[in-house]
C-alpha positions as protocol buffer text, in pm:
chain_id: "A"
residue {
  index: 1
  type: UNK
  ca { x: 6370 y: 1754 z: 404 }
}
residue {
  index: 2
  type: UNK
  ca { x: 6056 y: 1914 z: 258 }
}
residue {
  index: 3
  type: UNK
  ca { x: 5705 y: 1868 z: 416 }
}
residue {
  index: 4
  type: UNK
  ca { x: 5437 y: 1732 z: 254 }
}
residue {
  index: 5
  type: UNK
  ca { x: 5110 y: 1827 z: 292 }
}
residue {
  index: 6
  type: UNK
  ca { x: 4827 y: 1564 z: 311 }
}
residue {
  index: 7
  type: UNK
  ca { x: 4510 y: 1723 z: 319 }
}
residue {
  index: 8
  type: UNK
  ca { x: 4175 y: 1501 z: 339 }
}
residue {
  index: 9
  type: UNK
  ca { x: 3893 y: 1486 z: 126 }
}
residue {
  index: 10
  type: UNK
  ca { x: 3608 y: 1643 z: 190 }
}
residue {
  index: 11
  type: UNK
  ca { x: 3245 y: 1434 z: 272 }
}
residue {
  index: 12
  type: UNK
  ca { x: 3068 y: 1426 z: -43 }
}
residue {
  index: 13
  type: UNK
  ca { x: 2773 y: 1286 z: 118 }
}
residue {
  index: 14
  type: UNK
  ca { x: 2586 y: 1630 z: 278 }
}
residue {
  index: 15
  type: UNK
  ca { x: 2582 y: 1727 z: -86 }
}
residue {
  index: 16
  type: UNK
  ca { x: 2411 y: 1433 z: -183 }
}
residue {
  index: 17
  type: UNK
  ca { x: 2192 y: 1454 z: 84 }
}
residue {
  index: 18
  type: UNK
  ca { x: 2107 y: 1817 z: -35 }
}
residue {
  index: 19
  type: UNK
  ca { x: 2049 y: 1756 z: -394 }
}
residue {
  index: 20
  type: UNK
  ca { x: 1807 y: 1423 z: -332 }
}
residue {
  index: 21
  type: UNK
  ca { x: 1602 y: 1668 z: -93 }
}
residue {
  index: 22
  type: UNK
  ca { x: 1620 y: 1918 z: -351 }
}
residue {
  index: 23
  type: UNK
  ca { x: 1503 y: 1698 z: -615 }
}
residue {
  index: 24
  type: UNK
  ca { x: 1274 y: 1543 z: -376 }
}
residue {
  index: 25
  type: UNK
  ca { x: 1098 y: 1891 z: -303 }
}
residue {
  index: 26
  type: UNK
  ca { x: 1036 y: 1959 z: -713 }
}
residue {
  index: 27
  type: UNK
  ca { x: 946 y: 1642 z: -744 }
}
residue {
  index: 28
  type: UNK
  ca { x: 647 y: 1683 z: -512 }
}
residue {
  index: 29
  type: UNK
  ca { x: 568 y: 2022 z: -598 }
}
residue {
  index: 30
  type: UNK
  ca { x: 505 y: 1922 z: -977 }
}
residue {
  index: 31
  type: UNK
  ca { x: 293 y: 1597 z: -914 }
}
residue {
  index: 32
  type: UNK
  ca { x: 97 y: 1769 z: -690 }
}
residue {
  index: 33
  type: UNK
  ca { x: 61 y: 2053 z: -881 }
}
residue {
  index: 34
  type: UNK
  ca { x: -25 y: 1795 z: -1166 }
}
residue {
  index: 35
  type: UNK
  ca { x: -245 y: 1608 z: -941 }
}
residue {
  index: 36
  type: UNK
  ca { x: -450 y: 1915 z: -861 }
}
residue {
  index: 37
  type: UNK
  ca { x: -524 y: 1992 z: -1267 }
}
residue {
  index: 38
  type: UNK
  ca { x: -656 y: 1638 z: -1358 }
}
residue {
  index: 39
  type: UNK
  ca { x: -910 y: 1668 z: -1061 }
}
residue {
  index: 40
  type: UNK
  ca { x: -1038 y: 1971 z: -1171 }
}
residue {
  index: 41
  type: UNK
  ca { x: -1058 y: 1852 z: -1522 }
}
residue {
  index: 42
  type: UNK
  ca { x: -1204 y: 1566 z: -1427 }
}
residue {
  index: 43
  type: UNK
  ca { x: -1446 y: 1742 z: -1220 }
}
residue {
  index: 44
  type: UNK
  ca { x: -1513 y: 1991 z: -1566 }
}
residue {
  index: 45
  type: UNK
  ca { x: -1582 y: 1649 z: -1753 }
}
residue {
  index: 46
  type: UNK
  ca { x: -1828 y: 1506 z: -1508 }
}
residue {
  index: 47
  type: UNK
  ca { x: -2027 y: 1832 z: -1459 }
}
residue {
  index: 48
  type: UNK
  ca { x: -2046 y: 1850 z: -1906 }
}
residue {
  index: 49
  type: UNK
  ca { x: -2134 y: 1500 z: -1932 }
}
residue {
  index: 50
  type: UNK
  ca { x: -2462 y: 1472 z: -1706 }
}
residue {
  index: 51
  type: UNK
  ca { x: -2676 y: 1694 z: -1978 }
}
């Protein structure tokens, strides 16, 4: 009789896990990078108005 090999799946879950950190991590990066833009524009708009 011939063997048959049954190999198990690998988790799939540590990769999620990796890409939602990932995706996290740019996620923050850009809004705070965005974040730190509209305060100095605001800060450029508040300084131009008060003539």
């Amino acid at each position: 009789m011939a063997e048959i090999k049954i190999e198990k799946k690998k988790p799939i879950w540590p990769w999620i896990a990796v890409v939602l950190i990932l995706g996290a991590i740019i996620y923050y990066i850009f809004f705070k990078d965005h974040e730190a833009h509209n305060e100095n524009s605001i800060e450029i708009e508040n300084t131009t108005s008060t003539h």
